[in-house]
Every structure is written in structure tokens, then in C-alpha cells.
C-alpha positions in Angstrom: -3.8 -0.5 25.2 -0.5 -1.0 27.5 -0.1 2.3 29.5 3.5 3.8 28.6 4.3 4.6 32.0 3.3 1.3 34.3 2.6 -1.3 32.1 -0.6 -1.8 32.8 -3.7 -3.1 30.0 -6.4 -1.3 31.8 -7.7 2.2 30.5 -10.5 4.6 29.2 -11.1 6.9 26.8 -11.4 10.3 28.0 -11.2 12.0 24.4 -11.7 11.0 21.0 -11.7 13.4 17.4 -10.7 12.9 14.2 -7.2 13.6 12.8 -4.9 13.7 9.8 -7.9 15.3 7.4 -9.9 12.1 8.5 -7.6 9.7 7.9 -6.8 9.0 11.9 -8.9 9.0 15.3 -6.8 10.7 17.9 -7.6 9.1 21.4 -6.9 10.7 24.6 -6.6 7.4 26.9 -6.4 7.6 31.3 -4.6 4.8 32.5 -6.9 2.9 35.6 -4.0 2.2 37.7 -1.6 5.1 37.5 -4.0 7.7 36.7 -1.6 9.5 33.7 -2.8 10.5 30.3 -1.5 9.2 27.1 -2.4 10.0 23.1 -2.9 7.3 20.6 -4.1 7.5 16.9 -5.9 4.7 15.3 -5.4 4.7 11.5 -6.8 2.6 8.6 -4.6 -0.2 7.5 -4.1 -0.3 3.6 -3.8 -3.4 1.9 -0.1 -3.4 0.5 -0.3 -2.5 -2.9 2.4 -4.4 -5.7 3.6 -2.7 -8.9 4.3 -4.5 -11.4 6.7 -3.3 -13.6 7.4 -3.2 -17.5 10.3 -5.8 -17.3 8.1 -8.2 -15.3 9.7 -7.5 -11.8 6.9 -6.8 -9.0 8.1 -4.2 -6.2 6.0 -2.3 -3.0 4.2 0.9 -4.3 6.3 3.4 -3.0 4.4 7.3 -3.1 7.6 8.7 -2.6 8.7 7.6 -6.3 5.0 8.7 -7.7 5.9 12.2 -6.3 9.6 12.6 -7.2 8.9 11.4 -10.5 6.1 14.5 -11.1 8.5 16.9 -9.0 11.0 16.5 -11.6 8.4 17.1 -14.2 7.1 19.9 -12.5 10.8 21.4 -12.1 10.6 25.1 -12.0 6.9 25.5 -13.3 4.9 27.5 -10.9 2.9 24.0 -9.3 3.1 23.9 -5.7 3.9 21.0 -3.3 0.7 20.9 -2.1 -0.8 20.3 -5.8 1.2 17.0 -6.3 0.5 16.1 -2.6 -3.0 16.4 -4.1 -2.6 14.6 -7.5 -0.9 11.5 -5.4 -4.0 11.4 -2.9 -6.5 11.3 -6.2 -4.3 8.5 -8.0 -3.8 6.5 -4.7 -7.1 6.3 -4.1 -7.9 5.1 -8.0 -5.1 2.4 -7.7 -6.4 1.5 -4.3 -9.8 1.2 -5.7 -9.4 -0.9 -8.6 -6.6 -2.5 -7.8 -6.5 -6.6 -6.0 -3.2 -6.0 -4.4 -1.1 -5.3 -7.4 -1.1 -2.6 -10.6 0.9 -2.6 -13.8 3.7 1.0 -14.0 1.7 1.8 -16.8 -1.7 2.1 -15.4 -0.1 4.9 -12.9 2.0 6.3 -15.7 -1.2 7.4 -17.3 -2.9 8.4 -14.1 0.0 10.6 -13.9 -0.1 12.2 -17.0 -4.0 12.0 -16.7 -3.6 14.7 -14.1 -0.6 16.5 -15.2 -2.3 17.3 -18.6 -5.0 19.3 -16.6 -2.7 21.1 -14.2 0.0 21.7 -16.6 0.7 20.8 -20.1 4.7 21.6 -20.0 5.0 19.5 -16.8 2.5 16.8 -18.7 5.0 16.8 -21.7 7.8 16.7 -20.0 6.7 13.5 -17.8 5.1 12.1 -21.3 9.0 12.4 -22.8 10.4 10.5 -20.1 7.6 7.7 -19.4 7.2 7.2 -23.3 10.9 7.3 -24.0 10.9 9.6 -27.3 13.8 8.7 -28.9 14.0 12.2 -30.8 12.4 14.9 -31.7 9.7 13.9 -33.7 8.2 12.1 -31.0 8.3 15.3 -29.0 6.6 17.4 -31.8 3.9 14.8 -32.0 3.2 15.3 -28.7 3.0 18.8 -28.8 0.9 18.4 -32.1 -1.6 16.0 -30.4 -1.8 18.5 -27.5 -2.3 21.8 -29.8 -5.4 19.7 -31.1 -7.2 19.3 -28.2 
């Protein structure tokens, strides 16, 4: 690790603990020729994951679309931030695990609505209306129908 202030390659590790829930090492680093103290965080490096979309384009998995797209769902229902921060974590990791570098839009379409079904069913029909494109109102009713069932 190059030392921030003089350059230099040479250093130990005073200090090490886990960070980010985990997900990171924090490293507290002393630099052998200069003597200062410097933080560094080691985290795991994902494999980049591909989406591949419904009109046969491919395009980066981006988490910021996954939560937008249940934010909007979620629009004025009481589901905190923090829930959806959740609900990505849970469908990252599924897409992560049984994914080889690239899912179909669908497969986290249905993780999506998977999870919004259990947390709640207006937000869950809501998404369902937009990712399934009802056309009109009998497609929404159905929904609602094959909701009241279960």
C-alpha cells in the first residue's frame, strides 16, 4: 500500500475490524518511513452482473433502478427506506447467486414482486400494473381477484 503522504510502499498494520455490516475490513496502516497513520478498507469485488432485457438489449445491473422502481411503487404507503434497502440486499444476493454474469428483467421483476407481495400488497399491485403492463382494468381486477384468494 503506497503511503498518502511520502510515497513510500512500506507499511504495517496497526488495526484491523470489520466494517460496512461485514461487507468491508477497515485497516488502520503506519507508514515505515514517515511514521503517519492512514485508513484503508478492503471490500469484496462483485463480479459485474448483465441484465438482459425484454427487447434483447443487455445493460450493467444498476441497484439504483431496482430501488426507484419499488420507491415509486411504494409511493406514500407507510414502507420505510430502510425496508427496500433490505428487499434489494435479499434480491442481490439471489441474482448474484444464481446468476453466471447475466439475468433476464424478468427474473428480478418477479423477485420484486416476490417481496413486495409479503411487505405490502398495494405496493405489490401497483409494481405488478406497471411490470405486467395491464392494459385496462380487467387486468387490474384480476390481480386483485388472484390476490383476495390467497
Amino acid at each position: 500500500m503506497k503511503c498518502p503522504y511520502c510515497g513510500c510502499q512500506s507499511d504495517k498494520v496497526v488495526d484491523s475490524r470489520t466494517a460496512a455490516d461485514g461487507e468491508a475490513v477497515r485497516r488502520r496502516r503506519e507508514c515505515t518511513a514517515c511514521g503517519k497513520r492512514f485508513t484503508t478498507y478492503e471490500y469484496i469485488e462483485r463480479v459485474s452482473l448483465q441484465v438482459a432485457k425484454n427487447d434483447g438489449t443487455r445493460e450493467d445491473y444498476n441497484r439504483g433502478k431496482l430501488i426507484q422502481g419499488m420507491v415509486l411503487a411504494c409511493k406514500k404507503r407507510p414502507i420505510s427506506r430502510e425496508s427496500l434497502e433490505n428487499i434489494a440486499d435479499d434480491i442481490e444476493s439471489k441474482l448474484f447467486e444464481v446468476s453466471k454474469g447475466e439475468v433476464s428483467s424478468r427474473q428480478i421483476g418477479e423477485l420484486v414482486m416476490e417481496k413486495l407481495k409479503g411487505l405490502d400488497e398495494i405496493a405489490y399491485v401497483r409494481f405488478a400494473s406497471v411490470y405486467r403492463k395491464f392494459k385496462d382494468k380487467s387486468e387490474f381486477l384480476k390481480e386483485l381477484n388472484d390476490l383476495l384468494r390467497e
